[in-house]
Each structure stands twice: as structure tokens, then as C-alpha cells.
VEXDREN-2710 file (C-alpha; in Angstrom, 1 decimal):
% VEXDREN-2710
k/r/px/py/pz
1/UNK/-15.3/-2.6/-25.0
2/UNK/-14.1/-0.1/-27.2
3/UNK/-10.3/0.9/-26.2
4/UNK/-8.6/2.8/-29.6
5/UNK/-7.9/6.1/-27.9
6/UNK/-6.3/4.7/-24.7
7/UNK/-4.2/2.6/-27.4
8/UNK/-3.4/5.6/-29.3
9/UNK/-2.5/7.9/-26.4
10/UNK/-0.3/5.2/-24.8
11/UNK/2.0/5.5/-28.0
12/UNK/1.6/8.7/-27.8
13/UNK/3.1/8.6/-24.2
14/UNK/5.7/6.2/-25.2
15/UNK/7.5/8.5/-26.8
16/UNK/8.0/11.0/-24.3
17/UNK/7.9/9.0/-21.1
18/UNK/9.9/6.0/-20.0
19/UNK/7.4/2.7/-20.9
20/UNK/4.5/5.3/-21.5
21/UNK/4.2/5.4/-17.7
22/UNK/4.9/7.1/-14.5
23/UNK/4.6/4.1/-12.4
24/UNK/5.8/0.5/-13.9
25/UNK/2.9/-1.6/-12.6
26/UNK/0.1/0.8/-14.5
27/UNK/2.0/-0.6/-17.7
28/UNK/-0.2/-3.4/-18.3
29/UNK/2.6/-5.6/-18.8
30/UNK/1.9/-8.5/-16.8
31/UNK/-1.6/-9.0/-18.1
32/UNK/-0.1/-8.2/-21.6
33/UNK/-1.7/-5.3/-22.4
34/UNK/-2.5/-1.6/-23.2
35/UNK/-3.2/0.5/-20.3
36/UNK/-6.3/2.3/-19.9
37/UNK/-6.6/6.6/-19.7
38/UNK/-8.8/7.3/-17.3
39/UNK/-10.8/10.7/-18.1
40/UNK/-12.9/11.1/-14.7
41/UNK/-14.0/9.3/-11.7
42/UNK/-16.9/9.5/-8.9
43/UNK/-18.0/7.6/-6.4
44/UNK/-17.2/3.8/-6.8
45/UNK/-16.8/4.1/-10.6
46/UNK/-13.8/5.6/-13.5
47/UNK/-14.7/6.0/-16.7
48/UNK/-11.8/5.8/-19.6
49/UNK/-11.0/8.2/-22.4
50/UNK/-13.0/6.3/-24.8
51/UNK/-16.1/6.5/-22.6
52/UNK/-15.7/3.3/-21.1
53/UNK/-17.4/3.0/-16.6
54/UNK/-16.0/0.7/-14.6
55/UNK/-16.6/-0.2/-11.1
56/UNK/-13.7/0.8/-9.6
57/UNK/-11.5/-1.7/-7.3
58/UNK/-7.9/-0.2/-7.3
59/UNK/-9.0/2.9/-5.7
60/UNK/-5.6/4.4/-7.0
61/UNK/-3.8/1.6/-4.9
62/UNK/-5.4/2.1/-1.6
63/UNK/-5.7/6.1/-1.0
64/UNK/-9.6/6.0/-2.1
65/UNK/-11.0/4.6/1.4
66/UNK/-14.2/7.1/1.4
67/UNK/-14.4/6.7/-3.0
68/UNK/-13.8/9.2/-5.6
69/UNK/-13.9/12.7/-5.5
70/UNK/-15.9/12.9/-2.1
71/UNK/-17.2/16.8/-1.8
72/UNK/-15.8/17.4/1.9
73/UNK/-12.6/17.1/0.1
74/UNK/-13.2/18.9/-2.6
75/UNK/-15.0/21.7/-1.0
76/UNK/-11.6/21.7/1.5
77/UNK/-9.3/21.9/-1.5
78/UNK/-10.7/24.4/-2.9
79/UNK/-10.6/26.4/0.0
80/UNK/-7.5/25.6/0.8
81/UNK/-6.3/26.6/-2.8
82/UNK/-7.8/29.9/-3.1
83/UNK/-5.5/30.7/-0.2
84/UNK/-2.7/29.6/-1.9
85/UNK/-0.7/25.7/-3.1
86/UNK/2.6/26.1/-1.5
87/UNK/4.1/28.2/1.0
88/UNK/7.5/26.9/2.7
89/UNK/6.2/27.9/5.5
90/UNK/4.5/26.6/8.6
91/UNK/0.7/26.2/8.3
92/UNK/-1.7/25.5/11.3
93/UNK/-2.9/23.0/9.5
94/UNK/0.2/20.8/9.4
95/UNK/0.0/20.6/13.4
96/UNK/-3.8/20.1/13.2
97/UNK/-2.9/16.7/10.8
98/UNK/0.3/16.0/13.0
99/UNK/-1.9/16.0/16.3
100/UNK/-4.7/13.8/14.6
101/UNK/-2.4/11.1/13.4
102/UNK/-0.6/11.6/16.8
103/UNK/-4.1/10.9/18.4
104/UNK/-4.7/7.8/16.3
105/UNK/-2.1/5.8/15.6
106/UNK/-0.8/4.1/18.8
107/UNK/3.2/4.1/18.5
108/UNK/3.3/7.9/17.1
109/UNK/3.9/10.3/19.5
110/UNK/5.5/12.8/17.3
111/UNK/5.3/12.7/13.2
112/UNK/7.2/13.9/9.9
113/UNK/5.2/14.8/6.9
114/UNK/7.4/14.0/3.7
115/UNK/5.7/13.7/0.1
116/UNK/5.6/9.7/-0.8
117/UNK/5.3/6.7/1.1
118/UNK/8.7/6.3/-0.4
119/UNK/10.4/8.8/1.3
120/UNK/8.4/7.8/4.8
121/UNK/10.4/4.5/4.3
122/UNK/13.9/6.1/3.5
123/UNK/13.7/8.5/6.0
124/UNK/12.5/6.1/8.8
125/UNK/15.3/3.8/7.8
126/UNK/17.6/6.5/8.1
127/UNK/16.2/7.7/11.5
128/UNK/16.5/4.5/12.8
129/UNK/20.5/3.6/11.2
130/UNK/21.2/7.4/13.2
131/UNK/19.3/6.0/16.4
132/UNK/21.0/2.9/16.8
133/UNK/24.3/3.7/15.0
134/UNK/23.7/0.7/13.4
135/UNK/23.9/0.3/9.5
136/UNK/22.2/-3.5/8.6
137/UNK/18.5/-3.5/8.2
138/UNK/16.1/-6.4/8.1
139/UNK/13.5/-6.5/5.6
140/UNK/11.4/-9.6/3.7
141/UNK/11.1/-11.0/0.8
142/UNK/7.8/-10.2/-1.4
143/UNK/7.6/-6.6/0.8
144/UNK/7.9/-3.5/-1.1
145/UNK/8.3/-0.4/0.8
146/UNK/8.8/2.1/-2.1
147/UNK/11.7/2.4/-4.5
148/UNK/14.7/3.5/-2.1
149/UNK/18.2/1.5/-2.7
150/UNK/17.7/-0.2/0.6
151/UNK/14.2/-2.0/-0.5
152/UNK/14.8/-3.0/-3.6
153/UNK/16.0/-6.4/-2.6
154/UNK/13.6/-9.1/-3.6
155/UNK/11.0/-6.3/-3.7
156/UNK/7.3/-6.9/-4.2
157/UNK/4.6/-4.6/-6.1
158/UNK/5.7/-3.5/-9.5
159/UNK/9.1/-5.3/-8.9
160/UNK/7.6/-8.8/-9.1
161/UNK/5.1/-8.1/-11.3
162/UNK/7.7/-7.1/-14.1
163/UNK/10.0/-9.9/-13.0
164/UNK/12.7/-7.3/-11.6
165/UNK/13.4/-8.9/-7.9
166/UNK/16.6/-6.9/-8.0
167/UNK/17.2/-3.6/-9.4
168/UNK/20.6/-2.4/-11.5
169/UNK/21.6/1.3/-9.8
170/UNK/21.6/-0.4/-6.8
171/UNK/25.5/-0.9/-5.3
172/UNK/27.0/-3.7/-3.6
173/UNK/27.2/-2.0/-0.2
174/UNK/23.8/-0.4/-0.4
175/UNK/22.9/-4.2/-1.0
176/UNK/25.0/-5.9/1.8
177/UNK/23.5/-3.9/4.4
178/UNK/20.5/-5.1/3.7
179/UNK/19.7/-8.6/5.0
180/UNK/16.1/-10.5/3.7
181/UNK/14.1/-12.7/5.6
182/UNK/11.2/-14.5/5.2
183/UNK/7.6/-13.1/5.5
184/UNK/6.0/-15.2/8.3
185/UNK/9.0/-17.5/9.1
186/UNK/10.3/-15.9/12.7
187/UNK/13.6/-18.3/12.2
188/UNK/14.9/-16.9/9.8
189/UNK/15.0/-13.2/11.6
190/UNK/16.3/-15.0/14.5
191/UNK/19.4/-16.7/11.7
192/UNK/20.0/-13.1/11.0
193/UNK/19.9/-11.9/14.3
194/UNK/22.4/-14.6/15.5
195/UNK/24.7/-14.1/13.0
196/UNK/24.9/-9.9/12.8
197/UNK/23.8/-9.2/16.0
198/UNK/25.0/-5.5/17.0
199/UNK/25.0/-4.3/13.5
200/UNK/21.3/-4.8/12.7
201/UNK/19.4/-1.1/13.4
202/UNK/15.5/-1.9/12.3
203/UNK/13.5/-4.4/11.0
204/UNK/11.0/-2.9/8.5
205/UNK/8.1/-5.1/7.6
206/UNK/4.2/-4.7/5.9
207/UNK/2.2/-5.7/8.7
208/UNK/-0.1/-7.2/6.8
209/UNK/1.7/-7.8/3.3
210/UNK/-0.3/-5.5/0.8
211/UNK/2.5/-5.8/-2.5
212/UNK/2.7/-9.4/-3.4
213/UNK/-0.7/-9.7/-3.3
214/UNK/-2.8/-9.7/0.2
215/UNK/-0.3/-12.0/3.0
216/UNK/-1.8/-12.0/6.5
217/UNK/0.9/-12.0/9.0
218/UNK/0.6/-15.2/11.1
219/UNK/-0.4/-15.5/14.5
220/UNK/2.2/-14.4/16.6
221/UNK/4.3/-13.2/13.5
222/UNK/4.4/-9.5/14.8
223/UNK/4.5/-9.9/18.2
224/UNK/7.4/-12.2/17.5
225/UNK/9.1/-9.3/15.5
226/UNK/8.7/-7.1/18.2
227/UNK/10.1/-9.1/20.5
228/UNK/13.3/-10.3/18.4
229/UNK/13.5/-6.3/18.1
230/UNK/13.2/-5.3/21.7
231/UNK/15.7/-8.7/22.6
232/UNK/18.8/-7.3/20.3
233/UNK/18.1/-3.5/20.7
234/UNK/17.3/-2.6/16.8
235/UNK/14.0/-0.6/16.2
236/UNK/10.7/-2.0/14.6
237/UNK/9.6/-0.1/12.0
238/UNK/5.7/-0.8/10.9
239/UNK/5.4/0.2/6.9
240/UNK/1.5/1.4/7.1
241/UNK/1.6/3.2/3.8
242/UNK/-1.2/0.6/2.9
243/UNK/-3.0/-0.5/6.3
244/UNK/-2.6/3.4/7.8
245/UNK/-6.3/4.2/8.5
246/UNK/-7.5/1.5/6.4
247/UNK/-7.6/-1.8/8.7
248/UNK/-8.4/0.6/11.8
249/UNK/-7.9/4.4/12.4
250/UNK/-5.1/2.8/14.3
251/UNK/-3.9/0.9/11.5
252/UNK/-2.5/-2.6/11.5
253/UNK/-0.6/-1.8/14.6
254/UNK/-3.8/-1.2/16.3
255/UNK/-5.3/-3.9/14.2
256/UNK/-3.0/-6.6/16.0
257/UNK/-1.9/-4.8/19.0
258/UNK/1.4/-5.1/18.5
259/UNK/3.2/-1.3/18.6
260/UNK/6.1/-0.4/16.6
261/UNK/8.9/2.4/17.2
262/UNK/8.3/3.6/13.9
263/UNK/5.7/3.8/11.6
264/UNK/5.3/5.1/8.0
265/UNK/2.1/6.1/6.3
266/UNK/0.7/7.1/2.7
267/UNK/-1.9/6.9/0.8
268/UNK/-5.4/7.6/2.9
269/UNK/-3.5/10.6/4.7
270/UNK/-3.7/12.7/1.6
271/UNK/-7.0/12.2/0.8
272/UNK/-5.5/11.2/-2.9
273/UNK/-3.0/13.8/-3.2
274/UNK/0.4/12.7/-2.7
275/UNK/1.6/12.8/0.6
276/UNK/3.8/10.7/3.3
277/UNK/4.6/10.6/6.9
278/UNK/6.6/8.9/9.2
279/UNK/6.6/8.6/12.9
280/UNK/7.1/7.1/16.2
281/UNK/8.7/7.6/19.8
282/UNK/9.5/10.9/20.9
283/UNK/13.2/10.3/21.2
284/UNK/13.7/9.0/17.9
285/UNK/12.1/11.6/16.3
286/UNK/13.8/14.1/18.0
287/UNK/17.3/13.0/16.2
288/UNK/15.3/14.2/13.3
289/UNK/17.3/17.8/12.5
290/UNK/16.6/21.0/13.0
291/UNK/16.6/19.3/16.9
292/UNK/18.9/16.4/16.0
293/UNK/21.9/15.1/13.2
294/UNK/19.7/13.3/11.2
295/UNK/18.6/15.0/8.2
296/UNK/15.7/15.1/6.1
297/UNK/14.1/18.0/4.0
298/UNK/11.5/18.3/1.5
299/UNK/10.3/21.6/-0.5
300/UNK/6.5/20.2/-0.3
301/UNK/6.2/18.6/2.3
302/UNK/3.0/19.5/4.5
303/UNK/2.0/21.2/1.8
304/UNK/-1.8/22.8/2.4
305/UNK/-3.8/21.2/-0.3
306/UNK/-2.0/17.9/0.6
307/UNK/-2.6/18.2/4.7
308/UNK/-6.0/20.0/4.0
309/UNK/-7.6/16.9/1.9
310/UNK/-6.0/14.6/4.8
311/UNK/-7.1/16.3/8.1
312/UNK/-10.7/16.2/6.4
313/UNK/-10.5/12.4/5.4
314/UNK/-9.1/11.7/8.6
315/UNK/-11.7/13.4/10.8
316/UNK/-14.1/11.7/8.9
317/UNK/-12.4/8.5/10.0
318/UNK/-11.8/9.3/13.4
319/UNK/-15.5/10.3/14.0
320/UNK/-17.9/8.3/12.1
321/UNK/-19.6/5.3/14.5
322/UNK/-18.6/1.9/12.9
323/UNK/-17.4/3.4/9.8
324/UNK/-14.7/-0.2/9.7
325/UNK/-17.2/-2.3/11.1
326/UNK/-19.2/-1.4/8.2
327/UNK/-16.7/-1.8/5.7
328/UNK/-15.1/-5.0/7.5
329/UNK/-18.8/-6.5/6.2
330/UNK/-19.0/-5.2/3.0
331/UNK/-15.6/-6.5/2.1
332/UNK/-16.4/-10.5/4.3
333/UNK/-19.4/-10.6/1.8
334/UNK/-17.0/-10.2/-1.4
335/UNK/-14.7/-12.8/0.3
336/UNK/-17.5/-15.1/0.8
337/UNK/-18.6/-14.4/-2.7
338/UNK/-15.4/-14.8/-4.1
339/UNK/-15.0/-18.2/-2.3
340/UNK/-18.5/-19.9/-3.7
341/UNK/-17.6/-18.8/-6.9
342/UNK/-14.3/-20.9/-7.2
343/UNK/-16.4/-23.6/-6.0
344/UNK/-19.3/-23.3/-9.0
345/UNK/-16.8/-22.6/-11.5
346/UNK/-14.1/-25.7/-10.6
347/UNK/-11.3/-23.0/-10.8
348/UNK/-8.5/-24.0/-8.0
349/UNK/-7.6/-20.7/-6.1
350/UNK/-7.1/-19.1/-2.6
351/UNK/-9.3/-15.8/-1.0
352/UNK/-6.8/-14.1/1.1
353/UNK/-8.6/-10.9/3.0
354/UNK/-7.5/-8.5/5.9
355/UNK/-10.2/-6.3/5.9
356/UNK/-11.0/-4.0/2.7
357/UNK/-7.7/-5.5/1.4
358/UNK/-8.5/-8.8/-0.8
359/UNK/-6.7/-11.0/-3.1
360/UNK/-8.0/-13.2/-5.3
361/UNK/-4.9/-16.2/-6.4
362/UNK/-5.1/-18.2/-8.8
363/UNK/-3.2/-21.0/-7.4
364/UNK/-3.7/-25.0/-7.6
365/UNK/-0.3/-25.9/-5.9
366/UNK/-1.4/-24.4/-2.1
367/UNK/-4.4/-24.3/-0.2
368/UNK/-3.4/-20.9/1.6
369/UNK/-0.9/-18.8/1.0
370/UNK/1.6/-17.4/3.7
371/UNK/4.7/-16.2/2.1
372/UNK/6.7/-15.0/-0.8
373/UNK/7.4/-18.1/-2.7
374/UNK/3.9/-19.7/-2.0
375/UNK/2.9/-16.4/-3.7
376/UNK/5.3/-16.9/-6.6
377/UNK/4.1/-20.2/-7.8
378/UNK/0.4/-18.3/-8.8
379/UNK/-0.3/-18.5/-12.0
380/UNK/0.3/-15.1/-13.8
381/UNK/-1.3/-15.9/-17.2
382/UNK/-4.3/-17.3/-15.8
383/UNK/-4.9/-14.1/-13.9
384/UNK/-4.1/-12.3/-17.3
385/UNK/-7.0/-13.5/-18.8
386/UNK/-9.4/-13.2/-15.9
387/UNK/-8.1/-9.3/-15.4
388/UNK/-10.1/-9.0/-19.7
389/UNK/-12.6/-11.0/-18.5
390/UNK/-13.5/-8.9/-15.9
391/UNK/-12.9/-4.9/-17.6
392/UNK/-15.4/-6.3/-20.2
393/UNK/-18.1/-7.1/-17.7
394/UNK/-17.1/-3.3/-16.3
395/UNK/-14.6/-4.6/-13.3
396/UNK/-11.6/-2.4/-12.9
397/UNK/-9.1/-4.9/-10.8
398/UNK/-5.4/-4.3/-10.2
399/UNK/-3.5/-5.5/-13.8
400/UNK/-1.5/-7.6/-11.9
401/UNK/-1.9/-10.9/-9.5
402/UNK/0.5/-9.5/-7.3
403/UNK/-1.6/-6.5/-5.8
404/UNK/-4.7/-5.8/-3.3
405/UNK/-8.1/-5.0/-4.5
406/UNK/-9.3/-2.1/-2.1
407/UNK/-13.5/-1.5/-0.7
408/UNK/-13.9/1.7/-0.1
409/UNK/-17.0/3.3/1.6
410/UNK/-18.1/4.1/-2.2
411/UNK/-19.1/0.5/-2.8
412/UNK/-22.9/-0.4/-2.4
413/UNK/-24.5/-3.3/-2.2
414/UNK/-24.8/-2.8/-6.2
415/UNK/-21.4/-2.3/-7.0
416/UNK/-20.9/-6.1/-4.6
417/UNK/-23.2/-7.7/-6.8
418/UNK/-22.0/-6.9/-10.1
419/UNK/-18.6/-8.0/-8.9
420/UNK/-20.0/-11.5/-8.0
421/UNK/-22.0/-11.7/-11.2
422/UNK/-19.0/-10.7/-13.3
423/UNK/-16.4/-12.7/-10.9
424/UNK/-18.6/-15.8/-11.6
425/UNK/-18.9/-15.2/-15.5
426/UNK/-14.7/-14.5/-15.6
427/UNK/-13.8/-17.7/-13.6
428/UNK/-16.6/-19.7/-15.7
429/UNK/-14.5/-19.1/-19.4
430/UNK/-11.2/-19.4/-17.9
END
């Protein structure tokens, strides 16, 4: 695998751009390594600047649910496009997208389009601190919910994967108003709940932890949440910028049946363009201003190419028969795979899958893996080596242990195959 032009136009991005990226975690650092420039992509499959096709399993972290460059979306970008990319203005199409997600998503009875899952997560934070009048918030450890001042407190994603838990820029009384718990431990919401009682406005949580690697909730770990919510009067906000319209076209909410008062999403709305979107009960969202005191603007936001590529992903969702039965099986038959593979090879690991999320750990110290500091003791280096492995037998994988592979609708029974064959091979020289 020939790389010298991705190597070559990372130092040329180095000097212009902080690390040589625009996101810390495509860095390559925690495999130790030289990103990859990717020139194209269709389908299931990227190719790289020096000509390189891999079979594609990052999907651009998560947004790819229906595969690359599908033509329903292109065809409705275009059109939207020649009409114009930005306006300012109300579009029909932003109620057509609010009133589909509003149709789909169980605890969303109004909804705020923003750009980023990031500023979902501020700005439902926010909503909820003006709800309650409350300022403490509840979040856990290993969760990453974007990279407002409030979350980056034993943070997951790129945080962990750089070894940055905590972030400088962040001040002490952003920092003491936010209180961490423990992913899967309902004791230790109930210790904070006991000992801030009134002051406490929402607990935000991953339903089904997506950036410390795959971490199902436990049973009864939501329901259990929204009853430690309900019990002290503080809001339960649902961060779906991963599981939104992937687990379900209800999400993980729907998943689990358990219904939040606020939910933000990312990712598959856009139909890979950025885009976010936060919502829940009618009477929290209508604090939001122009109706209410809580603030929260954005130049782009519902922007037409954006809502366009969404409304036409999620119709696709919303209306195709068995569409996540389908790809529930695709992604049980890479688990299953993944799991006889350890097994052959004699490589020590655990297969955590919700599902068309997977993680593969490489872990010899736990036989499952249920929370942030199980997750910690995986071994980084070993996972390193397995990420070459793989890109040499054509596997694109996250390049870092601490992140979901994503199936998409993309992936045939091909594109499974050569993922076992090359899985096996990887775990075989390790």
C-alpha cells in the first residue's frame, strides 16, 4: 500500500492547519501514524489520493447509513442548489424535515435545526438550565457530546483517544457545574442527586455509548435515568447524534422504550452534510426565543442543501419495509464473525454490538465491557497494529480503539466477507 502523497499532503497541511487536521481524532495519532486523503468515495468503498480502495467502515463517523454518494441525494442536492445554498430565510422544506423527525422520534414534539451535533448538545443544555433554572448538569464519564465547555469533563471520542480527559480553556465554574457519573452505575447518579438535589437541571447521556468505543447501556440503565430524572424534577436529555435513525427510525429512545424530554441529533439527518437538531416537549421548546428567553441563533441553520439531503434520507428510512431488520442481520453476522475469529486466532478480546454500531476491544483483563474504566484498560498499541493490518488487506476501520465501526445499507455480503477474511489474517500476525 503505497501512501507518499497522503504523507506529503499531511505536511503540507501541517503548516497551515492546527495538527494537519480539522478534527483531532482523523490525526492518526493513536495508531501512530499519517492520515490518509481521501480523493472520492461510492458505495461501501473510499479510495485515497494515491489511488488506494478501501472498504469503507467509518462511514464519516456514523452519517453514511444508506453508503456513499447515494443518487436520491445527489439528484436532491442538486436540485436544491440550483435554487440557491443559503437564504436566511424560511424554506418549506425546513418544516417538511421538522414534521418528519417530529413524526419519528417519540419524545420530539417540536424541533430546532442548528448546524453540528455540537451545538444540538449546547443548546439543549442551555434549554434545559432556562427550563429548570437550574445550573448543575449530570453527564458520564467516557461520553462525548461534542466540544462545548460543559462536556469536556472526562470526555470520550477524540478526547480519550489523544489522552486529553480534560481540556485547558475550560474555567473552574464552567467545570463545577458539571458533575460526572458513571456510565451504567445508577448509584452513582443517585450520590449526585442526594447531595445537589435542586440544583441539578438535566442529565445528558449516549444512550447507547457510541465515543469510547461501542457501551450498551444495561438493563434497566435508562429507565433508571429516567426515573432518577422524573423523581428530582431535572430534565433527561437523550444525545442521539449517533443512534438518531440509526438503531430505529425512532432512535435508541425508541430502541429501548425509554422517552427522554430532550433529544439531540446529527449525523444521518444531513444526509452527510453538516447539520444538527435538537428537540423534545412542546413546553420546553417553546422557552426557545423568538417565543421564549432562551436564546439560540445560527446563520445556517436549516439551510436547504443541508435539510434537502436529510428529508430525502429520512424518507427513505421512514418508508422502506425492514430496512433495520435488514441491517440488524448484516451487522449480527460481522459480530458473529468477529467472535469466531478471536477464537481461531487465540487473541483475547470482547465484540460489543448495538445494532450497525460494533466494537472490536482488544482487551484480556474483562470478559465484557460496561463502562469507562473497563474501556480504559484496552490495549491501545495492540489495536494500533491491527488498524495496518487491516488498511493493507483494504479495511478502512476507525484509527482509534475508542470509536464505533458503522454497516450501512452499502455493505453486501462481499464487502462482510472480505472483512472476516482480512479480520482473521490481522488478528493471526498480531
Amino acid at each position: 500500500m503505497i501512501t507518499d502523497k497522503s504523507k506529503k499532503e499531511f505536511q503540507r497541511a501541517c503548516e497551515s492547519i492546527p495538527g494537519g487536521v480539522n478534527s483531532p481524532v482523523r490525526a492518526f495519532k493513536s495508531v501512530n501514524g499519517t492520515p490518509l486523503f481521501i480523493k472520492q468515495a461510492k458505495g461501501s468503498r473510499v479510495e485515497d489520493i494515491d489511488g488506494n480502495t478501501f472498504i469503507d467502515f467509518v462511514g464519516s463517523w456514523g452519517p453514511m447509513i444508506l453508503g456513499h454518494c447515494p443518487d436520491m441525494i445527489l439528484n436532491a442536492l442538486i436540485d436544491a442548489a440550483k435554487r440557491g445554498t443559503s437564504y436566511g430565510a424560511p424554506t418549506i422544506v425546513e418544516s417538511e424535515m421538522a414534521e418528519l423527525i417530529c413524526k419519528m422520534v417519540p419524545s420530539c414534539e417540536k424541533v430546532r435545526m442548528v448546524n453540528s451535533g455540537t451545538e444540538a448538545t449546547m443548546s439543549a443544555v442551555r434549554l434545559a438550565r432556562g427550563f429548570t433554572k437550574r445550573e448543575k448538569i449530570v453527564k458520564f464519564a467516557g461520553c462525548y457530546h461534542g466540544h462545548g465547555d460543559s462536556f469536556l469533563i472526562k470526555a470520550g471520542s477524540g478526547a480519550i483517544t489523544l489522552g486529553l480527559p480534560d481540556s485547558p480553556g475550560v474555567t473552574q465554574s464552567i467545570a463545577k457545574d458539571t458533575l460526572t457519573a458513571d456510565y451504567n452505575n445508577l448509584e452513582s447518579v443517585e450520590r449526585l442527586f442526594a447531595e445537589h438535589k435542586d440544583q441539578i437541571a438535566a442529565i445528558i447521556v449516549e444512550a447507547v455509548a457510541g465515543n469510547m468505543g461501542v457501551v450498551k447501556p444495561a438493563p434497566g440503565f435508562l429507565q433508571g435515568l429516567r426515573e432518577i430524572a422524573t423523581k428530582y424534577g431535572a430534565l433527561l436529555i437523550f444525545d442521539e447524534v449517533i443512534t438518531g435513525f440509526r438503531l430505529a427510525k425512532g432512535g435508541a429512545q425508541e430502541y429501548y422504550n425509554v422517552t427522554p424530554d430532550l433529544t439531540t441529533l446529527g449525523k444521518i439527518i444531513g444526509g452527510g452534510l453538516p447539520v444538527g437538531a435538537y428537540g423534545g416537549r412542546k413546553d420546553i421548546m417553546d422557552m426557545l426565543a423568538p417565543l421564549g428567553p432562551v436564546y439560540q441563533a445560527g446563520t445556517l441553520s436549516g439551510n436547504p442543501l443541508a435539510m434537502s439531503a436529510g428529508l430525502v434520507t429520512l424518507n427513505y428510512l421512514n418508508s422502506t419495509p425492514d430496512f433495520y431488520q435488514k441491517l440488524e442481520q448484516k451487522a449480527a453476522k460481522v459480530e458473529a464473525g468477529f467472535i469466531e475469529n478471536l477464537k481461531k486466532a487465540g487473541v483475547k478480546g470482547v465484540v460489543n454490538r448495538v445494532g450497525s454500531m460494533i466494537t472490536l476491544f482488544f482487551n484480556d483483563k474483562h470478559d465484557t465491557l460496561t463502562s469507562f474504566d473497563e474501556v480504559m484498560t484496552s490495549d491501545k498499541e495492540k489495536y494500533a497494529k491491527f488498524f495496518y493490518l487491516s488498511l493493507e488487506s483494504g479495511i478502512y476501520l476507525a484509527p482509534s480503539q475508542f470509536e464505533s465501526m458503522f454497516i450501512s445499507e452499502a455493505h453486501t455480503e462481499e464487502d462482510r466477507n472480505n472483512l472476516l477474511a482480512a479480520n482473521l489474517k490481522a488478528l493471526q500476525q498480531l
